[in-house]
GUVODO-944054 format. One record per residue: residue in three letters; x, y, z of N, C-alpha, C, O in turn. Coordinates in steps of 0.2 Angstrom, whole numbers, plus 5000, padded with zeros to 4 digits. Atoms other than C-alpha are relative to their C-alpha. Example, Ala and Ser with C-alpha at 12.3 -4.5 7.8 and 13.67 -1.06 7.14 Angstrom:
% residues 2
ALA500449945000506249785039500450065000500950055003/SER499649944999506849955036499650055003499950115004/
//
This chain:
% residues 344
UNK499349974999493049845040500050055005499750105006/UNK499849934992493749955056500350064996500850054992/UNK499649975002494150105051500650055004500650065010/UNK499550004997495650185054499850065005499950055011/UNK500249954995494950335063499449995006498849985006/UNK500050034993494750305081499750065005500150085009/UNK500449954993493550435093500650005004501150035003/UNK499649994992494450385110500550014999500750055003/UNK499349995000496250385103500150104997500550134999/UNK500049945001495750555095500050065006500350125006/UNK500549944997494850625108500750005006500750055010/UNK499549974996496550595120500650004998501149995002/UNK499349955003497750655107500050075004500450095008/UNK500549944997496550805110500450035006500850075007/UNK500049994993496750795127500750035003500850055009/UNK499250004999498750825127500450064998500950095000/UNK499849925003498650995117499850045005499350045009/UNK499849954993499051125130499950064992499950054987/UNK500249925003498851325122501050004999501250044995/UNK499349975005500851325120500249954995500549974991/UNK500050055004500951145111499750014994499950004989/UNK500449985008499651215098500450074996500450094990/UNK499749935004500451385096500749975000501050014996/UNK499450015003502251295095499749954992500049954987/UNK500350055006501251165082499950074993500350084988/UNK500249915005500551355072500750014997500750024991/UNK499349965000502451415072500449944995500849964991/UNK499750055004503051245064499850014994500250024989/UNK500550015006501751235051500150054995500350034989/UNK499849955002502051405047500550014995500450034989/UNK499650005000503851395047500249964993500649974989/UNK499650045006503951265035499650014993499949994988/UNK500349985005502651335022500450044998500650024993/UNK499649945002503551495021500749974998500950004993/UNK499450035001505151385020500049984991500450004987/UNK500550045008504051295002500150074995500350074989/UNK500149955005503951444995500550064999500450094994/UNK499349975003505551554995500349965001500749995005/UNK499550065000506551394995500650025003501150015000/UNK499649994995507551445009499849975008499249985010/UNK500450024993507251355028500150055005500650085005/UNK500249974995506651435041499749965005499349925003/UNK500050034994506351375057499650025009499950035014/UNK500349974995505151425070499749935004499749875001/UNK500250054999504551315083500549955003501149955002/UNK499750075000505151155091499849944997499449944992/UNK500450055005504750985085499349985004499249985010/UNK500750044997502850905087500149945003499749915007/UNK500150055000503350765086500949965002501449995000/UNK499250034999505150645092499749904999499249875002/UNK500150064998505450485088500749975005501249975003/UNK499450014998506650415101500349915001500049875004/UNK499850074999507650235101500349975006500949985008/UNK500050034994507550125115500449954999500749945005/UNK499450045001508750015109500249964991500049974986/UNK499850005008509549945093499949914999500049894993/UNK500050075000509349745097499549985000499050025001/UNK500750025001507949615092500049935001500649905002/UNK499950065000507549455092499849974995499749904995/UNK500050045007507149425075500450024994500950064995/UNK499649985005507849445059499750004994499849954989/UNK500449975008506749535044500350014997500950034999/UNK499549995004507549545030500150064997500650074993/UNK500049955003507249705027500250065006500150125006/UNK499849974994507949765043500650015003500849965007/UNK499350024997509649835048500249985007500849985009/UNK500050024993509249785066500049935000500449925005/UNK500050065004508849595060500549994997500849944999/UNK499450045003510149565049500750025004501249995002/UNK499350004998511549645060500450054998501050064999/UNK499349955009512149775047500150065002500250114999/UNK499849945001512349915056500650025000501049975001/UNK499449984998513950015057500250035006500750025008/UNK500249944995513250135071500349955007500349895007/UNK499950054994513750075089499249985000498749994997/UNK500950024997512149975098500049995007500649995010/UNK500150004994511649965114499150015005498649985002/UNK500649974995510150025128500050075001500550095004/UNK500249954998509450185130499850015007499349985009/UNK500250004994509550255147499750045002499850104999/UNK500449954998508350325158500350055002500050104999/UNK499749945000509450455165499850074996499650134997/UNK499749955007509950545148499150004996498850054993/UNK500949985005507850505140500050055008500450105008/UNK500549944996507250605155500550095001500250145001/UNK499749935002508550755154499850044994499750104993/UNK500249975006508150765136499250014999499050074996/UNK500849965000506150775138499950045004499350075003/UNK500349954999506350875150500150084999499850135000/UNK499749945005507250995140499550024993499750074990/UNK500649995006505650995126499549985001499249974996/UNK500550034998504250915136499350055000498750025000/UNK500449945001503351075135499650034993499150074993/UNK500150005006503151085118499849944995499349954992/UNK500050065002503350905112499349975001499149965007/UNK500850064999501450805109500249954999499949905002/UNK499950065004502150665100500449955002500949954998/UNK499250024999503450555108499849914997499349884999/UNK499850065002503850375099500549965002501049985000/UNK499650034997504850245109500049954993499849894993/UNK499750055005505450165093500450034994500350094992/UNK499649995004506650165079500349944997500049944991/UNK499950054998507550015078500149965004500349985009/UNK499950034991507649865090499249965003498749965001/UNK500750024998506349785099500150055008500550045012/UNK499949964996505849915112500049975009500149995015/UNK500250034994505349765126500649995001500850015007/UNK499150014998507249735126500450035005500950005007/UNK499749954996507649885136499549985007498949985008/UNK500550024993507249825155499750095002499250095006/UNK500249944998506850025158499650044996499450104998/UNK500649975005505650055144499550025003499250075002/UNK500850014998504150025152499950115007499550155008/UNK499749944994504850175166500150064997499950114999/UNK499949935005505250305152499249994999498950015004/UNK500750005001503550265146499650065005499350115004/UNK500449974994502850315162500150085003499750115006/UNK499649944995504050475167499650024992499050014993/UNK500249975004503550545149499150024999499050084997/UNK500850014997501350505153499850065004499450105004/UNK500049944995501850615167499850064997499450104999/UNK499749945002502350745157499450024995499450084994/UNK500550015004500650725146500250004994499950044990/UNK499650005006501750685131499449934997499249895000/UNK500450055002500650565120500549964998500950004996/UNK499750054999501550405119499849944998499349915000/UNK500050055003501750265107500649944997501249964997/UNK499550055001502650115103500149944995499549934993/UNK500450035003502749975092500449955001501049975004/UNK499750084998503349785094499849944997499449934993/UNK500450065005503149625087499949945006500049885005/UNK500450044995502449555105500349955003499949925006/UNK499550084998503649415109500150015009500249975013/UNK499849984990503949505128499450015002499449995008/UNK500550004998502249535131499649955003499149925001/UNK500350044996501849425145499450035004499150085002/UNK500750004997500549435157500250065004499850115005/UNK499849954998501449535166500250074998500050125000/UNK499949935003502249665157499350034994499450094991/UNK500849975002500449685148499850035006499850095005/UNK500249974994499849725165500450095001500150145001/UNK499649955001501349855166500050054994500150114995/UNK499949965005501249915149499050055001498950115001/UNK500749984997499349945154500150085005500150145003/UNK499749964993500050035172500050074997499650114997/UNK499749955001501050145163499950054998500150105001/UNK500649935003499950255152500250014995500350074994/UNK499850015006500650215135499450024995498950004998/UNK500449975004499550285123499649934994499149914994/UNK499950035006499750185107500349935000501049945000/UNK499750085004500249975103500049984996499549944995/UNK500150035005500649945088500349935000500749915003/UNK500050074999500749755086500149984994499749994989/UNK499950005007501649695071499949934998500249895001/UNK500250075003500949545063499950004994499650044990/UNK500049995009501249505045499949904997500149864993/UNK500550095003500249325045499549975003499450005008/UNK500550044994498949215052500249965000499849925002/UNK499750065001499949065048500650015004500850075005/UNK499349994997501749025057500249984991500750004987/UNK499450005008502248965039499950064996500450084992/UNK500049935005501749135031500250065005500450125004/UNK499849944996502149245046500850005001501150065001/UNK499450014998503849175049500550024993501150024994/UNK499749995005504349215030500250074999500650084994/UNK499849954998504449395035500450015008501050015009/UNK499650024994504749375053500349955004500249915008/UNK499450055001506249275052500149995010500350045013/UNK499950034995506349175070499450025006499449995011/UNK500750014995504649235076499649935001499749885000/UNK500650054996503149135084499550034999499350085003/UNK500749954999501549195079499449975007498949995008/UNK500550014994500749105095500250065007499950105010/UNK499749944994501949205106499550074998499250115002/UNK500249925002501249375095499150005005498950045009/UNK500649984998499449335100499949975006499449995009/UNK499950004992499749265118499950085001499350105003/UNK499849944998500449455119499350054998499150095003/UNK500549955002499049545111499149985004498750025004/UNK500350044995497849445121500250035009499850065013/UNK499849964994498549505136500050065003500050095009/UNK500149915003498549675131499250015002499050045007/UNK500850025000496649645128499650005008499150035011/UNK500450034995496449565145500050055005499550075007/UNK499849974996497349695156499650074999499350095004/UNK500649935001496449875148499549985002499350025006/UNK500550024995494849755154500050005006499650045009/UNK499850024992495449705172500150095000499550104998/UNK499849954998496049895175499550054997499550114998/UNK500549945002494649975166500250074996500050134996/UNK499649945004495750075154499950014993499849964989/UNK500149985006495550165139500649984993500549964987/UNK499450015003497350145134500649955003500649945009/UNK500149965008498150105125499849984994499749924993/UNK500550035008497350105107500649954997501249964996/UNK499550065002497949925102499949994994499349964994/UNK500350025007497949895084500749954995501349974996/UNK499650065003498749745073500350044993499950074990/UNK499749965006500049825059500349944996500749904999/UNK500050045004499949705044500650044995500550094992/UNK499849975006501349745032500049964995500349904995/UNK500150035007500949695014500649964997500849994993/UNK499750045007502049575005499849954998499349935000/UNK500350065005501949454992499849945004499349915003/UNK500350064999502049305002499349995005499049945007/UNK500750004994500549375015499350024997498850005000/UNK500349975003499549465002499249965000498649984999/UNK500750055001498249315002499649995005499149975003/UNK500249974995497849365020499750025004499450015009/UNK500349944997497249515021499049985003498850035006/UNK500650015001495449455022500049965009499549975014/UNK499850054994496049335037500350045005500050045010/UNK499949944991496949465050499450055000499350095004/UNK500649954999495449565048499649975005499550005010/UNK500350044998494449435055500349965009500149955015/UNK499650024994495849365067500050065005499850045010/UNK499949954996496049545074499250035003499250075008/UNK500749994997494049565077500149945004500149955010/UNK500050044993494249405087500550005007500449995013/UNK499549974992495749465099499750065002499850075008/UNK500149944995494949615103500450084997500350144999/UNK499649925000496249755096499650024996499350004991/UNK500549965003495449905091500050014994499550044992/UNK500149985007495849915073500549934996500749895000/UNK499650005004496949835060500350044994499850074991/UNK500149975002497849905049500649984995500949934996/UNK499650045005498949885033500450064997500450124995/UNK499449945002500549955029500450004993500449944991/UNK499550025006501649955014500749985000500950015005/UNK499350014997503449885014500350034997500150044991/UNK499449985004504949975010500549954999500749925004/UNK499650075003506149854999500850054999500850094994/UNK499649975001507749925000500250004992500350054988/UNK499750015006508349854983499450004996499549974991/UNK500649985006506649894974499849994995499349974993/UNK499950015012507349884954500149915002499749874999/UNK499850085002507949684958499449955005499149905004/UNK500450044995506749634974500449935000500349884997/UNK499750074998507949494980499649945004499649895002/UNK500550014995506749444993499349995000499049965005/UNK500550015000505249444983499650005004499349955007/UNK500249994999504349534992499450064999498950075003/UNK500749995002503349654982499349994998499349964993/UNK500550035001501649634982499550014993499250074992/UNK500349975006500749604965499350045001499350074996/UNK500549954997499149704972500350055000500550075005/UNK499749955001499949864966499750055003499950115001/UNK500349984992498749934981500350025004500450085006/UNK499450024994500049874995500650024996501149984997/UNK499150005003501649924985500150085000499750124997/UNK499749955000502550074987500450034994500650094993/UNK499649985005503350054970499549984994499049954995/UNK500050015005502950044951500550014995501150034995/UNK499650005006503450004935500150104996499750144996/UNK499749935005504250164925499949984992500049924990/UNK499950035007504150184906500549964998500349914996/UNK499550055001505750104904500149935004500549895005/UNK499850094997505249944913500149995007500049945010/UNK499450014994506249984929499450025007499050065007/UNK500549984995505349984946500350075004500950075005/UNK500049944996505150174955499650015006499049985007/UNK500649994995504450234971499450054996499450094991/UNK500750005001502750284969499950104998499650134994/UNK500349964997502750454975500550074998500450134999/UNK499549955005504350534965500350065005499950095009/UNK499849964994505450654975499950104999500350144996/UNK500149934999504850834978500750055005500950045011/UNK499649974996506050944985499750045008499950095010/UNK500349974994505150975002499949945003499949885000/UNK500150054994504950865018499850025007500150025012/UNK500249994992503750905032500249985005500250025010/UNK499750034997504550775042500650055003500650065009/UNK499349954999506250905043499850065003500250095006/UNK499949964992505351035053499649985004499849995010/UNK500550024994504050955064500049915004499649885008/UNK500150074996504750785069500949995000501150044998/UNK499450054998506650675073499949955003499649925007/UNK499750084994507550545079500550005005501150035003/UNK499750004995508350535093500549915002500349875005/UNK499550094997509850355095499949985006499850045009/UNK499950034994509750275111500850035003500950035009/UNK499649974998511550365111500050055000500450075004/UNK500049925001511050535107500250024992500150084991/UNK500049995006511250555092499550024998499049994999/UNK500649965003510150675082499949984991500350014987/UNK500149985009509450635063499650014999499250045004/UNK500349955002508550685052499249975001498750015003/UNK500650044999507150535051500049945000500549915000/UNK499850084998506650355052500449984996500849934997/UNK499650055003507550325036500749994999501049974994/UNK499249985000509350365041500249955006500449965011/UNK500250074993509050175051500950015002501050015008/UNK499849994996510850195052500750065000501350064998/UNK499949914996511250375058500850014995501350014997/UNK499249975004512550425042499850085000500350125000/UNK500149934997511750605045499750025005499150045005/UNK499949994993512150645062499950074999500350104994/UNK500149885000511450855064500049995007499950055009/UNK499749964994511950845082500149945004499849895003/UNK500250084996512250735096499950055009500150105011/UNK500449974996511350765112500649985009500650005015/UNK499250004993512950715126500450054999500950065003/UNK499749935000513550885118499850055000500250105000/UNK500449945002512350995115499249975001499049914999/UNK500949975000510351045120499749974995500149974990/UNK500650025002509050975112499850084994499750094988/UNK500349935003508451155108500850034996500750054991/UNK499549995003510251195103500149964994500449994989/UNK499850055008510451055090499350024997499450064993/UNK500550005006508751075082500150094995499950104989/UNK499849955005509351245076500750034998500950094998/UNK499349995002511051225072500250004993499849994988/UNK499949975007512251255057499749934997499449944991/UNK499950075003512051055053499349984997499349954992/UNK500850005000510051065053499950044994499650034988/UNK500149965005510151225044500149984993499749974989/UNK500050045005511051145029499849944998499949924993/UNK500450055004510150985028499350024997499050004992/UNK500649985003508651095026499950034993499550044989/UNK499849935006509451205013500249934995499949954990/UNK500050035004509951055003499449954999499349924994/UNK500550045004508350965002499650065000499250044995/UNK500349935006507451124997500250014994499950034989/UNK499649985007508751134983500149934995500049944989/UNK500050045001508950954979500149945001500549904999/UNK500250064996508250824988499949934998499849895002/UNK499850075002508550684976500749995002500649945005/UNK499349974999510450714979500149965007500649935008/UNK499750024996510250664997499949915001499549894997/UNK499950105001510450454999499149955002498649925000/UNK500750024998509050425011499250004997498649984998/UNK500749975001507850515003499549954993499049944992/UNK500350045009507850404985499549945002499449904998/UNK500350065000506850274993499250015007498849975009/UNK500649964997505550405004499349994999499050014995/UNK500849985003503650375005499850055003499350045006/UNK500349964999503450555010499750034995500050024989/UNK500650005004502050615002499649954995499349964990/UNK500650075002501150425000499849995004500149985009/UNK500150044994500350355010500149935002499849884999/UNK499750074997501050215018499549955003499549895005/UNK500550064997499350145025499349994997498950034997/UNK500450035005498050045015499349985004499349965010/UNK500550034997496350005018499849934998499449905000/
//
């Protein structure tokens, strides 16, 4: 079994902390312990980490995804480079973590690959995830180019009949064409990066699997695989059946009363709220990945700094209610902050 901890990807996280990135990371950390323990937020710091959204469109349709089935409310669109490069250079200095996802499939955006690259610049470490369907020969070469850190590559089968029952209108030949080519081009170019690893998420109908992408994923070449838990929106009914009886892979259990609960029961704190966000493809600022479609808006960045929305009134009281009463807020009832979401 690969394990998940990886030297080279470590060692050029490493590489990316600069003496004011660690002393803004100190000042976060800080900030939010002291925040834990007189149950008031405080806010030192900028974020370590952003997750930013390249676009809101895909080409498949997960059942478990409001990008897939269509269901947002939110506008959609493409994220331009323009407005991504004013905003990182407004926290580039600070910022270690940048994520080009949210939802959407990130290949979608003809200007992805371009942000990728102006962000690299900046020594911003740089991850992404996909479910490989654009990853031609080409744009692996490019995805190479560019100095992208991290590819996550989402594969939830070795079978087209078991993979297509979560990845409604996928091709598992197209996924591994894609990660194949990934494979080939870090050889050709003699590159480190990026660390390419297969993200396996658990459900019922893959669960039989797991034994088989391990194997599959030692024969493509990506440096790990790795296995996720799914979040099931509807949880108590699973319409979808798709939790998985391995109660390993499952994010939820049974409660005394019979009824299924997430695992991990809601604490009034969330690291997540001082050290990370999300950024829309419009600018829109939330809180985290699970607000997929942005009903709390803490700023929008076509009106206001970056550095200005992260410590505004909006920020202050979201912080000030999930200190006080974090089941209360909607997003949070279905949270795996404080579980871990990835299995061996």
């Amino acid at each position: 079994m690969m394990p998940y901890f990886n030297l080279n990807d470590s060692l050029n996280l490493l590489s990316k902390l600069t003496i004011r990135r660690f002393w803004n990371g100190v000042k976060v950390y800080a900030s939010f312990r002291l925040s834990r323990i007189i149950s008031k937020p405080i806010q030192w710091g900028m974020p370590i980490s952003i997750s930013f959204e390249p676009t809101t469109s895909c080409n498949l349709r997960c059942p478990e995804c409001p990008s897939g089935l269509r269901e947002f409310t939110r506008p959609t669109g493409m994220l331009q480079k323009d407005f991504f490069q004013e905003t990182i250079d407004d926290i580039a200095q600070d910022l270690l973590y940048l994520i080009f996802y949210f939802q959407g499939e990130p290949y979608l955006n003809p200007q992805f690959l371009e942000m990728v690259k102006y962000a690299n610049e900046k020594g911003i470490y740089t991850a992404t995830s996909t479910n490989a369907h654009y990853l031609t020969d080409e744009k692996a070469r490019k995805t190479v180019e560019s100095g992208l850190d991290r590819l996550i590559i989402s594969i939830d089968g070795t079978s087209q009949e078991v993979y297509q029952q979560y990845r409604v209108g996928g091709k598992l030949d197209k996924v591994l064409e894609g990660a194949k080519n990934i494979i080939k081009w870090k050889k050709e170019l003699k590159s480190k990066t990026p660390f390419v690893f297969f993200q396996f998420l658990v459900v019922k109908p893959n669960e039989h699997q797991i034994a088989e992408i391990k194997a599959l994923g030692k024969e493509i070449g990506v440096d790990q695989v790795r296995f996720k838990t799914a979040q099931v929106y509807n949880y108590e009914e699973d319409p979808n059946g798709l939790i998985p009886v391995n109660n390993k892979y499952s994010r939820y259990k049974k409660g005394a009363d019979g009824k299924m609960k997430v695992k991990s029961g809601l604490k009034n704190y969330c690291w997540k709220l001082w050290h990370a966000n999300v950024i829309t493809w419009d600018g829109l600022v939330v809180p985290c990945c699970f607000d997929k479609d942005a009903m709390h808006q803490l700023g929008n960045l076509k009106r206001q700094s970056f550095r200005e929305t992260w410590k505004n009134s909006n920020y202050h009281q979201f912080r000030t209610e999930l200190l006080n009463s974090r089941k209360n807020i909607d997003i949070c009832s279905n949270c795996s902050e404080g579980l871990s979401v990835w299995e061996d």
